[in-house]
C-alpha positions in Angstrom: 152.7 64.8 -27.2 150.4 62.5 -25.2 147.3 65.2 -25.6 147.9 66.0 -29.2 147.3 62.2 -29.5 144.4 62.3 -27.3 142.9 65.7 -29.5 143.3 63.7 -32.8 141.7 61.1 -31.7 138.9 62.6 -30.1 138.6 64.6 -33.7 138.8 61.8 -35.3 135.7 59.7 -33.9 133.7 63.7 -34.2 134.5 63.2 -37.5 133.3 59.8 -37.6 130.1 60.3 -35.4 127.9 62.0 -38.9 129.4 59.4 -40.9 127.9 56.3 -39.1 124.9 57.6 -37.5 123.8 61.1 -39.4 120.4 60.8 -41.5 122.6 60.1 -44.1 125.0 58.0 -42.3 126.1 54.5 -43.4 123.7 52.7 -40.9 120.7 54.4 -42.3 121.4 53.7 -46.2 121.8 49.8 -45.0 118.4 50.4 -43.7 117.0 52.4 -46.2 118.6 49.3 -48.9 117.0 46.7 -46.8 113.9 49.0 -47.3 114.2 49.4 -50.9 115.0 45.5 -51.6 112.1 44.7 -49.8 109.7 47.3 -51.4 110.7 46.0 -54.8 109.7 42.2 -54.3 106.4 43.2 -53.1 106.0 45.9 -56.1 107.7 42.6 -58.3 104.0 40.5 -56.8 102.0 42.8 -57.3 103.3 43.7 -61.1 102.3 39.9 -61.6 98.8 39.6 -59.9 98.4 43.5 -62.6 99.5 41.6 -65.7 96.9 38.6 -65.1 94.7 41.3 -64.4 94.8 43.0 -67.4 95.0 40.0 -69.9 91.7 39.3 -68.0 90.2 42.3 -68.8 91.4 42.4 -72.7 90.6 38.4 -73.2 86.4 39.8 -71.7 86.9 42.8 -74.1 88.0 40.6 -77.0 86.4 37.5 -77.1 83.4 35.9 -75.9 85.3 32.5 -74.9 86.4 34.3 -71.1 82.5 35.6 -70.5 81.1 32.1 -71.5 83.8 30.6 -69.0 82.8 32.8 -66.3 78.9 32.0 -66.8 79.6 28.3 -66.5 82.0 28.4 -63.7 80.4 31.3 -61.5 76.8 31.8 -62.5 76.1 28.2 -63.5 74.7 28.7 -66.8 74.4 26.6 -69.6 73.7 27.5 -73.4 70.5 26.6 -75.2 70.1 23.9 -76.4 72.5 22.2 -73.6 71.3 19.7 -71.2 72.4 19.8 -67.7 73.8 16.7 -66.1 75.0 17.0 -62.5 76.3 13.8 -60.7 75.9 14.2 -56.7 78.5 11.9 -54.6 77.0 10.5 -52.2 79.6 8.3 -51.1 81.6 10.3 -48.3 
């Protein structure tokens, strides 16, 4: 009786073993969640950083406002007619 205990058991945790710690054991689809989670915030960031991309791009396709915005701000233009007045701190 005492080894048909023993057998079972033994069967038992063989039976277990593929269920744990296969490829498509319960410790690797923990990992494989934790993966997925993890891949889907950074997907979530960089959906957001697309979006403001593209309303970029359509607001320079559409109007004039965003190109006149980026002249000023990066390439330091001004219109004609406009006079430039630039105040220098020298106060530290």
């Amino acid at each position: 009786m005492k080894f048909l205990t023993v057998l079972f058991v033994i069967l038992i945790i063989l039976i277990q073993y593929p269920l744990w710690f296969s490829r498509g054991g319960w410790l690797n689809v923990f990992d494989l969640n934790n993966k997925y989670q993890n891949q889907k915030e950074i997907n979530q960031e960089l959906e957001k950083q697309n979006d403001a991309l593209r309303a970029e791009v359509n607001d320079l396709k559409k109007g004039t406002d965003a190109i006149e915005e980026r002249a000023r701000d990066e390439l330091e233009m001004i219109k004609e007619g406009e006079i430039f007045f630039e105040i220098i701190n020298t106060e530290k």
